[in-house]
C-alpha positions in Angstrom: -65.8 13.2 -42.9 -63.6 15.8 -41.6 -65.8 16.6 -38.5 -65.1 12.8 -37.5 -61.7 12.1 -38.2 -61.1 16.0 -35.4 -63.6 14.0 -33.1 -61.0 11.1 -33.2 -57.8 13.2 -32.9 -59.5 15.2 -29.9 -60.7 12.0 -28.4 -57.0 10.4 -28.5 -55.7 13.2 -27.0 -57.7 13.1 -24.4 -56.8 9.9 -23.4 -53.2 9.9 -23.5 -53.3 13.2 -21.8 -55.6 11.4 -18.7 -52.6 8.2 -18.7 -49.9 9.7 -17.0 -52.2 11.6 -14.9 -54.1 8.1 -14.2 -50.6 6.3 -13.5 -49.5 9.2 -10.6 -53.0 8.5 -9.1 -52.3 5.2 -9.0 -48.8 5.5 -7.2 -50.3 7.7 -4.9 -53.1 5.3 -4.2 -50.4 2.8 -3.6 -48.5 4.7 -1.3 -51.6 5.4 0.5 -52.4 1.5 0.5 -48.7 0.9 2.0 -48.7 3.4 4.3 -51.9 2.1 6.1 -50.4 -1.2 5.9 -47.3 -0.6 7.6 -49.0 1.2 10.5 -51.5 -2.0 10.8 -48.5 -4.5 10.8 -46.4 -2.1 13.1 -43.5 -1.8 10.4 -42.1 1.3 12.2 -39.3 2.6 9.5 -41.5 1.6 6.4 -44.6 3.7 8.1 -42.4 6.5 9.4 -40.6 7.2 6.0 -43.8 7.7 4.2 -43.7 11.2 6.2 -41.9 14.3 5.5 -39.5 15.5 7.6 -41.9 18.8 7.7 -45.2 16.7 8.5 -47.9 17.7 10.1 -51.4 16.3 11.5 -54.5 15.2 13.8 -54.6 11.9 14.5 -57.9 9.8 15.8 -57.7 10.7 20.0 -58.2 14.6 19.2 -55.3 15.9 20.2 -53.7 18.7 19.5 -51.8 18.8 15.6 -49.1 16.2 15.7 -45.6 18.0 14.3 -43.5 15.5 12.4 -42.7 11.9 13.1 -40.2 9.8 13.5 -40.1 5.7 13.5 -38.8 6.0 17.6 -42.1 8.2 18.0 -44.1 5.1 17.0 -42.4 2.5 18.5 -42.8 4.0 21.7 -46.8 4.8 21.0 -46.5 1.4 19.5 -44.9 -0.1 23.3 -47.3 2.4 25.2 -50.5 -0.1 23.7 -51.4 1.7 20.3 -52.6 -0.8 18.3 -54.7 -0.1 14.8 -57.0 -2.8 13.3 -58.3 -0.5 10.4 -59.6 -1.2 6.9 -60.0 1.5 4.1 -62.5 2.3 1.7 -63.7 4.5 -1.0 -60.1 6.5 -1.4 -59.9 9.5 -3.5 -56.5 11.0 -5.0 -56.3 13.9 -7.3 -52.4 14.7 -8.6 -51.4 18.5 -8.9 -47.6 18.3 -10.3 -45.7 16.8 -7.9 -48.6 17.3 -5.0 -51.2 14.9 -3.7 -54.0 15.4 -2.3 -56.3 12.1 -0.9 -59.5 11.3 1.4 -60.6 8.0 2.5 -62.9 6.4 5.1 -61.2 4.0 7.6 -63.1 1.8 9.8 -62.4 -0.6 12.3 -60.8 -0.2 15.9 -57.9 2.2 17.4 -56.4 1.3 20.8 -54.6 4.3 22.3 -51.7 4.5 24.4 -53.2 3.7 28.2 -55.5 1.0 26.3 -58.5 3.6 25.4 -60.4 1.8 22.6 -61.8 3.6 19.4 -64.1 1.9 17.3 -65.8 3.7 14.3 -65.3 5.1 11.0 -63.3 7.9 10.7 -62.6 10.6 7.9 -58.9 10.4 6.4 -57.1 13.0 4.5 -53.5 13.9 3.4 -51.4 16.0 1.0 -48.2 14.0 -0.4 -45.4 15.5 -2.0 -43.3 14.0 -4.6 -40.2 13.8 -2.8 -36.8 11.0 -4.3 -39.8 8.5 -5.7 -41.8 8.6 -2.9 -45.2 10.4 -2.1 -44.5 11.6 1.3 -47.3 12.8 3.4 -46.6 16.8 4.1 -50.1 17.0 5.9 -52.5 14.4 7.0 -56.1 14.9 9.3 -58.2 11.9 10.5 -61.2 12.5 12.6 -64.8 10.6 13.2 -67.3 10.2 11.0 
């Protein structure tokens, strides 16, 4: 009787310890969701402050690493003819603290500045810190599947 009533206790902890760790995952997931959707509907400010000032990245036309960026920076890619029609699946998000760490598949088209046309799936990867209530993204990497 004693063996099952320490099989309960350890099972209960277990699963309050995984529910705070399940509701950070599901912010993050939800910051993740929100910053894609801003960058699809062009919402400059709301897709720009999901970055840290400190960010860092590649982005989709294989440049070289992207330092910072700023909600000007995208309006002006944004008025140059980048234009996203992306749709994300099987995301990923493991919480370490106050650091993030997600992967995703996005698929659907990219249209570059100088109206070069990406279609595809690509891979899509960032660390977020926990930064003021938001998970900002610190370091972020998309390339093609």
């Amino acid at each position: 009787m004693r063996s099952k009533y320490v099989i309960f206790v350890f099972c209960l902890m277990c699963s309050l310890a995984t529910g705070p760790a399940r509701a950070q995952e599901t912010s993050v997931e939800a910051a993740v969701s929100a910053t894609l959707a801003a960058l699809v509907t062009n919402e400059f400010n709301t897709f720009a402050n999901f970055f840290h000032d400190d960010a860092r990245g590649f982005f989709v036309d294989g440049s070289r690493m992207i330092e910072g960026l700023s909600a000007l920076a995208f309006r002006a890619a944004y008025l140059a003819g980048l234009r996203t029609n992306v749709a994300m699946r099987d995301l990923n998000v493991r919480v370490y603290g106050n650091t993030a760490v997600s992967g995703a598949l996005f698929g659907g088209s990219v249209t570059l500045p100088g109206g070069a046309v990406r279609e595809g799936t690509w891979r899509y990867s960032d660390t977020r810190v926990l930064e003021e209530g938001t998970w900002k993204i610190i370091q972020y990497h998309i390339s093609q599947l």
